[in-house]
C-alpha atoms as an extended CHARMM CRD file, in Angstrom:
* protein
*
       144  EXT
         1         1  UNK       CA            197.5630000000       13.4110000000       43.4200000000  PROA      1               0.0000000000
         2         2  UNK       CA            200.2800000000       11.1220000000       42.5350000000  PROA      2               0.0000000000
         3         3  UNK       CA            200.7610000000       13.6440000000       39.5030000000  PROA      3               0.0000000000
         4         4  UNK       CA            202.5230000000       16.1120000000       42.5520000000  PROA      4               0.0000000000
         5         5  UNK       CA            205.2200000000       13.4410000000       43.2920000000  PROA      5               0.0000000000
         6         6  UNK       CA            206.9470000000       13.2370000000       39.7570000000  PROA      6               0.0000000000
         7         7  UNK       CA            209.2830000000       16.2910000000       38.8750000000  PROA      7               0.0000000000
         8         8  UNK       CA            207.3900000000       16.0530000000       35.6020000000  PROA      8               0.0000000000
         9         9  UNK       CA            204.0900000000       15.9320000000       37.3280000000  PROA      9               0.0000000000
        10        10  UNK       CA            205.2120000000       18.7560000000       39.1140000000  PROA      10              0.0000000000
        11        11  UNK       CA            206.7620000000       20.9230000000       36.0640000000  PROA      11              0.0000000000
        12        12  UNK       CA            203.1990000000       20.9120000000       34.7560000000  PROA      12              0.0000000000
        13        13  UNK       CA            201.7740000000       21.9230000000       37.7860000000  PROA      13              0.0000000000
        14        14  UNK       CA            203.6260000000       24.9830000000       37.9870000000  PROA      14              0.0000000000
        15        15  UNK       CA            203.3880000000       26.2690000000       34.2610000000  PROA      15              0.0000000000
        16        16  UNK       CA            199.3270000000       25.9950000000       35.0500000000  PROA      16              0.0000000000
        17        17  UNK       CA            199.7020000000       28.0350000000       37.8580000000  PROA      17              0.0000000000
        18        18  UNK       CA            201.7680000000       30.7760000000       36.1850000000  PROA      18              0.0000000000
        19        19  UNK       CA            200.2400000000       34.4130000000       37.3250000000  PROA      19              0.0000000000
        20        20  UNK       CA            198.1610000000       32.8720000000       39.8800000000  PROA      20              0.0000000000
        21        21  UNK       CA            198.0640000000       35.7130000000       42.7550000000  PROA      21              0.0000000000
        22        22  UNK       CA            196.1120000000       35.4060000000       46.0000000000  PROA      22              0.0000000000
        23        23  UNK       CA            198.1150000000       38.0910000000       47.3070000000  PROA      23              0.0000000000
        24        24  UNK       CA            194.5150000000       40.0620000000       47.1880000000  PROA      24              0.0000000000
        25        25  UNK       CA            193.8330000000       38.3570000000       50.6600000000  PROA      25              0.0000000000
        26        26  UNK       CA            196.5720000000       40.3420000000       51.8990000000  PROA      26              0.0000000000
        27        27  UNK       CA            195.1610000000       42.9580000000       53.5110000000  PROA      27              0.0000000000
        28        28  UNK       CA            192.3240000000       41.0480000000       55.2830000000  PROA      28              0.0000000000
        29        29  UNK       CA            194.5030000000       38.2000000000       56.4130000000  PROA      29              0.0000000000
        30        30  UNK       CA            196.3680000000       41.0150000000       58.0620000000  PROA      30              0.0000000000
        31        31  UNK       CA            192.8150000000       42.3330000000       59.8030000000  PROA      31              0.0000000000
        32        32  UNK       CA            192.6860000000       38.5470000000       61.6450000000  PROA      32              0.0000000000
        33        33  UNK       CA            196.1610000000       37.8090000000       62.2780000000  PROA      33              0.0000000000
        34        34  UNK       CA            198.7170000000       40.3290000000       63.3000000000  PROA      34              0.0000000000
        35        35  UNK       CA            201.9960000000       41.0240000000       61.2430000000  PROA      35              0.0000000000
        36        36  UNK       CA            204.9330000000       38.3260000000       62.5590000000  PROA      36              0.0000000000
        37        37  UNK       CA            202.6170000000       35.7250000000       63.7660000000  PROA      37              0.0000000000
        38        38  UNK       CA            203.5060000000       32.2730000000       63.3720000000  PROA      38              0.0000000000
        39        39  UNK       CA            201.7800000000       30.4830000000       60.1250000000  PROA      39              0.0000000000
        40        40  UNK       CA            202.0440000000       27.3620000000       58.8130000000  PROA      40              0.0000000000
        41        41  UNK       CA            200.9010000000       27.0780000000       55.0420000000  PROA      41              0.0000000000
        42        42  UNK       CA            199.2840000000       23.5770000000       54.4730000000  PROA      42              0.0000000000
        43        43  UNK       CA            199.9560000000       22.4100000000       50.6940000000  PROA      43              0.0000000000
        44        44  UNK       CA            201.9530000000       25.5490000000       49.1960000000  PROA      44              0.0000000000
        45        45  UNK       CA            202.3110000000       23.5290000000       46.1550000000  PROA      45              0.0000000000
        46        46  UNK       CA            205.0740000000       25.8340000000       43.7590000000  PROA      46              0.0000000000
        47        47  UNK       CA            205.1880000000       28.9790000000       46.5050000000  PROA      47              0.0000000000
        48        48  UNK       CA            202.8890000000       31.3180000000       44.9230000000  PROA      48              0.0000000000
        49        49  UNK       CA            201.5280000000       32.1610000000       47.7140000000  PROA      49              0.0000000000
        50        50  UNK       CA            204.4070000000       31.5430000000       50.1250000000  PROA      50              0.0000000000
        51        51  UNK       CA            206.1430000000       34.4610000000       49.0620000000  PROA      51              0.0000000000
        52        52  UNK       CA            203.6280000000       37.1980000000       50.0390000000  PROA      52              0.0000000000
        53        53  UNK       CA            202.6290000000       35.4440000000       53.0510000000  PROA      53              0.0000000000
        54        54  UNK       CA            206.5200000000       35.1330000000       54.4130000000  PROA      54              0.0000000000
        55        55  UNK       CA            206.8510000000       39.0700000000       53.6530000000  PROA      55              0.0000000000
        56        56  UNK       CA            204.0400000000       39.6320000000       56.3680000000  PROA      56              0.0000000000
        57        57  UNK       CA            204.5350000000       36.6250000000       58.7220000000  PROA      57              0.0000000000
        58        58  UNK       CA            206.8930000000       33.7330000000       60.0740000000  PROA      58              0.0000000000
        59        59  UNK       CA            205.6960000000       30.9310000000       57.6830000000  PROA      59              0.0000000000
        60        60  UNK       CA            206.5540000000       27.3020000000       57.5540000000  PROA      60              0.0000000000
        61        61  UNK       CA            205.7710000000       26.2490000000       54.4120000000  PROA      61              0.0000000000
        62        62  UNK       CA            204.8180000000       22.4560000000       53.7590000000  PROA      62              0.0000000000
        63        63  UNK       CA            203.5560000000       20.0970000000       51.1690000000  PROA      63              0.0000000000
        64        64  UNK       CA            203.2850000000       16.1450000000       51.1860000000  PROA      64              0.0000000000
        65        65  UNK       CA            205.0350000000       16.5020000000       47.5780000000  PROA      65              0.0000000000
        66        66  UNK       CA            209.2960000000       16.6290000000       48.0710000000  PROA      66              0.0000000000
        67        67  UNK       CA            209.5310000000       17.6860000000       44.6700000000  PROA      67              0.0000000000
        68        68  UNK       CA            207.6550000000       20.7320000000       45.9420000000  PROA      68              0.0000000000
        69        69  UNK       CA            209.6630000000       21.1780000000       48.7550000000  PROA      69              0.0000000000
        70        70  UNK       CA            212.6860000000       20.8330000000       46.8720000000  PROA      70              0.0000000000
        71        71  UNK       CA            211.4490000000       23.3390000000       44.6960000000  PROA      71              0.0000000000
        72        72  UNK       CA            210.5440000000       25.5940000000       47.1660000000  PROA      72              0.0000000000
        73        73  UNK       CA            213.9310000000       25.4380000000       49.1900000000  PROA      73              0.0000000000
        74        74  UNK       CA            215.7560000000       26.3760000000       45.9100000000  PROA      74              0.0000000000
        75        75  UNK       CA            213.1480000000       29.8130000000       45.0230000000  PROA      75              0.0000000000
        76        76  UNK       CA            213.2730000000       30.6710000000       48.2830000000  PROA      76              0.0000000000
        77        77  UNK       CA            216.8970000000       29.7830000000       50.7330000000  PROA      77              0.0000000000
        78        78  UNK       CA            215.7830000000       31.4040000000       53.9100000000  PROA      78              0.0000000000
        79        79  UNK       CA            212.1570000000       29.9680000000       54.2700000000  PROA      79              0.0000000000
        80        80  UNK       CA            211.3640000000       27.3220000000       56.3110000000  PROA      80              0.0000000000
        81        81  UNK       CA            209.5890000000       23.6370000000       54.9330000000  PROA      81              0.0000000000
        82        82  UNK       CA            208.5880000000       20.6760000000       56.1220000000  PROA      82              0.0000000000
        83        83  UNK       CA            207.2130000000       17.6000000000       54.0700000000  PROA      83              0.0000000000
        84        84  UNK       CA            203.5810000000       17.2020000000       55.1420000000  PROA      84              0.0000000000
        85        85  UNK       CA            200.4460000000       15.8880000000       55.0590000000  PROA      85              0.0000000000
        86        86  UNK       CA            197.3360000000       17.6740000000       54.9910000000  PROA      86              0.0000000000
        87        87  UNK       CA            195.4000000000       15.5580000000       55.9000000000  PROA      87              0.0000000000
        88        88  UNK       CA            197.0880000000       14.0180000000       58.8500000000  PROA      88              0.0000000000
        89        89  UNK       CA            199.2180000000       17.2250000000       59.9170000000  PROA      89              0.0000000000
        90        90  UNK       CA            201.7560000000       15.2980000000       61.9540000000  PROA      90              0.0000000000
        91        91  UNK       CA            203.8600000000       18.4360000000       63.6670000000  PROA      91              0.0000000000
        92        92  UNK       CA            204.9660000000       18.7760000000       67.2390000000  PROA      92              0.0000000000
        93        93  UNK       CA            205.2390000000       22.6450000000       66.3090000000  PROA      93              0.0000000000
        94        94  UNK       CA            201.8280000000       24.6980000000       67.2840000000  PROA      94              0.0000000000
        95        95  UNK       CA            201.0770000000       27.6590000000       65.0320000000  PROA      95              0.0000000000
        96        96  UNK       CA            199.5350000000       31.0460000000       65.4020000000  PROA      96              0.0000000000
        97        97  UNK       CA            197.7000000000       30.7910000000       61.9510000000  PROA      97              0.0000000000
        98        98  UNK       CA            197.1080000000       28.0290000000       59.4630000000  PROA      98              0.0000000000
        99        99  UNK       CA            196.4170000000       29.0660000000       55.9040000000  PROA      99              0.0000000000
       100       100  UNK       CA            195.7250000000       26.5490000000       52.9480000000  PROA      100             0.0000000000
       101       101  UNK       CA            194.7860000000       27.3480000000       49.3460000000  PROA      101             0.0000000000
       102       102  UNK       CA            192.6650000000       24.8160000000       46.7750000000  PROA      102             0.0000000000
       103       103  UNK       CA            194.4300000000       22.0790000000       48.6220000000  PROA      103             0.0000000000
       104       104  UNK       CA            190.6580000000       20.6050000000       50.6380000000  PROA      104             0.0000000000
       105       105  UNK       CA            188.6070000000       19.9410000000       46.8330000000  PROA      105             0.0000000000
       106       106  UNK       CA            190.8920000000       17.1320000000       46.3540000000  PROA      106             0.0000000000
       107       107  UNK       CA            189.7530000000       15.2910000000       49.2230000000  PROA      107             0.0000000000
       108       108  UNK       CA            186.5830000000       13.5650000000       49.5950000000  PROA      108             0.0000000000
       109       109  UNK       CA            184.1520000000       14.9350000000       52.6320000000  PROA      109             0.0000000000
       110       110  UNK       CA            185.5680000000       12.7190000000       55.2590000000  PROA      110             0.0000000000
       111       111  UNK       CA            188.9810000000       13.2240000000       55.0030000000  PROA      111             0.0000000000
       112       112  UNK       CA            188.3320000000       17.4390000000       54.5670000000  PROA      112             0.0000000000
       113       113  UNK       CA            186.7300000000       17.0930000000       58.5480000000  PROA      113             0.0000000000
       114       114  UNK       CA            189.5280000000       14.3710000000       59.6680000000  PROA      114             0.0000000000
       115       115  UNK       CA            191.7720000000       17.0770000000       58.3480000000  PROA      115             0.0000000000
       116       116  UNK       CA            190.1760000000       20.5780000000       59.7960000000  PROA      116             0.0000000000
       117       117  UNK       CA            189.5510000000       18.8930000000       63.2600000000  PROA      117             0.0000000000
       118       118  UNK       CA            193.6020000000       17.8740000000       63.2860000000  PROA      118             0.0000000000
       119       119  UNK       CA            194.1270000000       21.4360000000       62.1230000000  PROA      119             0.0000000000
       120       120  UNK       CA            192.6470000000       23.0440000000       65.1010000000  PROA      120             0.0000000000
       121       121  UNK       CA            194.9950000000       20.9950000000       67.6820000000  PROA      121             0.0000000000
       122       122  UNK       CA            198.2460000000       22.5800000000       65.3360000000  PROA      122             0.0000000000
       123       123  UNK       CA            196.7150000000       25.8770000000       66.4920000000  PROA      123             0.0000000000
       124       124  UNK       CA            197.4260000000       27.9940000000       69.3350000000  PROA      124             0.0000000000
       125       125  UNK       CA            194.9460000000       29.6060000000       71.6640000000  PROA      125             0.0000000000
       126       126  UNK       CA            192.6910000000       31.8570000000       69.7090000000  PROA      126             0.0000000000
       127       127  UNK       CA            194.3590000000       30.2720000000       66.2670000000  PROA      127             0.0000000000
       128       128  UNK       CA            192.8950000000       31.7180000000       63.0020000000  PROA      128             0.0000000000
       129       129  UNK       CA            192.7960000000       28.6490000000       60.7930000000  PROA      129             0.0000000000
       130       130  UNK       CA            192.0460000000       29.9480000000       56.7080000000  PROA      130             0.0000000000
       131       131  UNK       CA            190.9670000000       27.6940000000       53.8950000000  PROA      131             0.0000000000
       132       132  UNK       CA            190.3610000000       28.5100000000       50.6780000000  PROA      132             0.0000000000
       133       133  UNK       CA            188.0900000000       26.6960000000       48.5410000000  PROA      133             0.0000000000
       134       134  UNK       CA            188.3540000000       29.5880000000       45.5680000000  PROA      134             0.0000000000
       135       135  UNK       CA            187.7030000000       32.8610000000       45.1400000000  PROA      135             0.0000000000
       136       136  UNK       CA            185.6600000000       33.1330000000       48.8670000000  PROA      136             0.0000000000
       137       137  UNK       CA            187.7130000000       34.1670000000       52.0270000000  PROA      137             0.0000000000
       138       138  UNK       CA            186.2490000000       32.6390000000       55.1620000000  PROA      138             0.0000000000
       139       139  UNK       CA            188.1330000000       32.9970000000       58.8110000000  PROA      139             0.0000000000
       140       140  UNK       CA            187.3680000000       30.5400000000       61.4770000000  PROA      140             0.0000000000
       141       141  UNK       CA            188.9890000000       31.3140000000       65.6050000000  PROA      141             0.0000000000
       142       142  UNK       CA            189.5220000000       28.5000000000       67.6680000000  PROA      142             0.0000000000
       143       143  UNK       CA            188.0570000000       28.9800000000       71.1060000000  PROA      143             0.0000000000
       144       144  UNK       CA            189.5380000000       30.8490000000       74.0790000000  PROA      144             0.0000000000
């Protein structure tokens, strides 16, 4: 993943994920977790995704790369970002949602449950924590 902390590395990245659109989760995210709820997006990479998700909620985007970040705070001047990483997910800050996108295949098996299982204390009560893996939406509640 070191290919994420170069601006070249980086560069590439984002011409391969020109016309990417997950914005067709949209509308279900919205039938799990209310409009204006807090969300932190885990490993927004170039912002594709950032930029529908901040039209519907109150999103703190983050990546461990700060050539993303830096990226990010120049597309978009009002958002909010925070270097970090997924796997560890060191933030005082508890969030209503947590939505990640292809960032959990680049880990191996252990690391993916080290990371969910830090994930769920980031959450509030009755957090909706979203992964995707691809082209499958699953939704996961923490407990009451």
């Amino acid at each position: 993943m070191k290919t994420y902390e170069t601006k070249d590395g980086v560069e590439d990245y984002i011409r391969m994920c020109d016309g990417y659109d997950n914005s067709k989760f949209q509308n279900e995210l919205l039938n799990h977790l209310k409009e204006g709820s807090s969300l932190l997006e885990v490993g927004m990479g170039p912002g594709n995704d950032f930029e529908w998700l901040s039209n519907t909620y109150r999103v703190t985007g983050s990546d461990y790369s700060k050539e993303f970040i830096e990226k990010a705070k120049a597309r978009f001047s009002e958002g909010e970002f925070i270097i970090l990483d997924a796997v560890s997910l060191k933030s005082d800050k508890k969030y209503d949602g947590i939505y990640s996108c292809k960032v959990y295949q680049h880990f191996e098996l252990d690391l993916i449950e080290k990371s969910l299982k830090i994930n769920l204390n980031c959450l509030m009560k009755m957090g909706l924590l979203l992964i995707l893996f691809g082209l499958e939406i699953r939704f996961s509640k923490t407990g009451t």
